[in-house]
N, C-alpha and C positions, 0 to 999 in steps of 0.2 A: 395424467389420469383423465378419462374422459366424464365423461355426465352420469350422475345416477339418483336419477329420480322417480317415483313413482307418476310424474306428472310429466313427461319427457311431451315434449311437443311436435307436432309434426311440422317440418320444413324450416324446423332450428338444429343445428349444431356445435355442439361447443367443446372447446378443448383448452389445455392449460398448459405452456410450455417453460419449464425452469429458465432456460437459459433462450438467450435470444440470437440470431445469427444476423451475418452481417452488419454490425453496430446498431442490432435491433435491442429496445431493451430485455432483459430481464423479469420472470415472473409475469408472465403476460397471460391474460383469458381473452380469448375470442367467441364471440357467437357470431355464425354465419348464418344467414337470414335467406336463406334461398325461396323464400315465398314473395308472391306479387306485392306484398303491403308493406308499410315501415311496422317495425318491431319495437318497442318498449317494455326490457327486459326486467325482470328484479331476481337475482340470483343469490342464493345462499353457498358459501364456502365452508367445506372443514377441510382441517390440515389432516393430511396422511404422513405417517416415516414411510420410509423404504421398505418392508411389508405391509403397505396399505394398509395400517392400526390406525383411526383416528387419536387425534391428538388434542385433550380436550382443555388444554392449560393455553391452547396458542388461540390468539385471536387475530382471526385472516382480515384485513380494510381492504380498499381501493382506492385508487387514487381518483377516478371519473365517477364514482359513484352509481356503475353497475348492479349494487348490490340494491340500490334505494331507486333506482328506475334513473337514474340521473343519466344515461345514456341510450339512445335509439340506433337502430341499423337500419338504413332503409330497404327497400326492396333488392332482393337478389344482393344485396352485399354485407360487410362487415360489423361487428361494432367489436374495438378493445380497449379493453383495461387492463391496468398494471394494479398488480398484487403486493402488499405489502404483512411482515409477519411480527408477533409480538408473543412476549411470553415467555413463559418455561421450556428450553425447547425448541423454541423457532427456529433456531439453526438446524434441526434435525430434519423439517417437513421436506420430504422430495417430492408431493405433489398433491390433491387437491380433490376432493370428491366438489362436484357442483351440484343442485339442485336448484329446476325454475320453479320458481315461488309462485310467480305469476309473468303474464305477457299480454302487452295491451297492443292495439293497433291503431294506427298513425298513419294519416294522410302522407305519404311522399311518393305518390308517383312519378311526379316530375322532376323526381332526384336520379339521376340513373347512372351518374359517376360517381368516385368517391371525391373527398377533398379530400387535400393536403396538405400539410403542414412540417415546415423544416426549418431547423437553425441555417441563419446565414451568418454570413460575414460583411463589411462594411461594402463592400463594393458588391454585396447581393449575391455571392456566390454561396454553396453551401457547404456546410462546415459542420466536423464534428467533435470539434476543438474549444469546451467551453473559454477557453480564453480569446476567442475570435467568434463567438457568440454577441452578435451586433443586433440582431432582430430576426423575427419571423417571419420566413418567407409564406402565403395562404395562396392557394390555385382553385379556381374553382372552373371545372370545366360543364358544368351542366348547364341547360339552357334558359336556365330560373336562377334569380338572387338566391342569394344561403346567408343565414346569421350564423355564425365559427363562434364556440369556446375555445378560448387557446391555455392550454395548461402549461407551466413550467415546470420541470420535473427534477431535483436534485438528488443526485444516485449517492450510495455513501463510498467512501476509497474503494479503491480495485482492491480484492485481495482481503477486506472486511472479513471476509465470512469465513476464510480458508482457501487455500489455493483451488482454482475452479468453481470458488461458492457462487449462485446466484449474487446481483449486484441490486440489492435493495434501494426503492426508493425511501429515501429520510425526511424528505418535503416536498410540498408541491404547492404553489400560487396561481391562483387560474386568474386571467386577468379581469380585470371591475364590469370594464362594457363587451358585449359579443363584436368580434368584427362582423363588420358588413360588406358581404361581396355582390358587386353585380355579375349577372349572368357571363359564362365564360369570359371571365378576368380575375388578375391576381394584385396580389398587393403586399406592401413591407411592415411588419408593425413594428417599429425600433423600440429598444428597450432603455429603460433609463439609467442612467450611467453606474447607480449604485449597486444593480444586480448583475452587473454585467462579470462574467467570471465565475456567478454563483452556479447556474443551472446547467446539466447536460443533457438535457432532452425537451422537446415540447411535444404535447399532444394538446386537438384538435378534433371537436366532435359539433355535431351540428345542434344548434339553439332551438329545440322545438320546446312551446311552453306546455306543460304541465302541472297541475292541480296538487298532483301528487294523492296519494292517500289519504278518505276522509279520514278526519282525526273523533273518536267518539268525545260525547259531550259529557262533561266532567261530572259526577255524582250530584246528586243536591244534599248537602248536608241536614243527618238525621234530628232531628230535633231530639234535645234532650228533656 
């Protein structure tokens, strides 16, 4: 389903695809950010069935926290999130109405590639075999340092849903410190022995700080 909002932005796009191709995940949103600026999105989700009936029992999350501004896209490129459902019903949704809430803007001009982030295997090749899941491979090709979130993503069985169902994420661990990359160079972040086998996917988004939304100041209690 694509975007429908009364607040639709110029030089954003966004779209939401169930199923993922080429060992791409599953339930995925993108916003394509084709303006010269970084983009800091905050995006609302309802769930549709297969006549686009919202579906008002399911509650849609993310795993990057798209919906709370937790993800930026810099100029002229991507930002995605993985979709997750709950609820009465959640196995019904086939796709997704979005609305931008709001969209701030973010110094990254000197971002003009994307990063990259892949499971590797012990000898650093890459793999998409959680049990030969040894570390995360990160690339950065742009010609500035970048601080990397790196997500771990735990999908549930094949076949959970129904033959053909979307493959939901059931958990996800973003690791404690951002990596740190220098300008065009990559690096391994191995992971420690106890998750190893657990997760089948990583995502990786770039660390810009943010404030977040002011928070209003709490009532002063009425005198009785």
């Amino acid at each position: 389903m694509g975007m429908f909002s009364r607040r639709n932005r110029p030089g954003i796009r966004v779209s939401y695809a169930p199923l993922g191709k080429d060992g791409d995940l599953d339930q995925t949103v993108t916003l394509q950010n084709t303006t010269d600026v970084g983009l800091r999105p905050v995006l609302r989700f309802t769930a549709v069935d297969q006549y686009g009936r919202e579906m008002p029992n399911v509650e849609v999350g993310t795993v990057l926290g798209i919906d709370r501004g937790a993800v930026v896209a810099p100029p002229g490129q991507r930002a995605v999130d993985v979709l997750h459902f709950h609820g009465m019903g959640a196995r019904n949704v086939r796709g997704v109405n979005i609305a931008v809430v709001d969209v701030q803007e973010t110094a990254l001009s000197e971002i003009t590639a994307p990063v990259e982030a892949l499971m590797v295997d012990m000898t650093e090749h890459a793999t998409l075999d959680p049990e030969e899941f040894w570390g995360v491979g990160v690339v950065n090709r742009n010609e500035v340092p970048v601080s990397l979130k790196v997500t771990l993503v735990e999908l549930e069985p094949p076949g959970a849903g129904g033959k053909d169902a979307p493959r939901q994420a059931v958990d996800a661990v973003t690791l404690t410190e951002p990596v740190e990359l220098a300008s065009e160079s990559h690096d391994v972040v191995w992971l420690p022995d106890e998750v190893r086998g657990q997760f089948h996917a990583v995502l990786a988004h770039l660390d810009v700080a943010w404030a977040g939304p002011s928070e209003p100041e709490p009532p002063e209690p009425e005198a009785l």
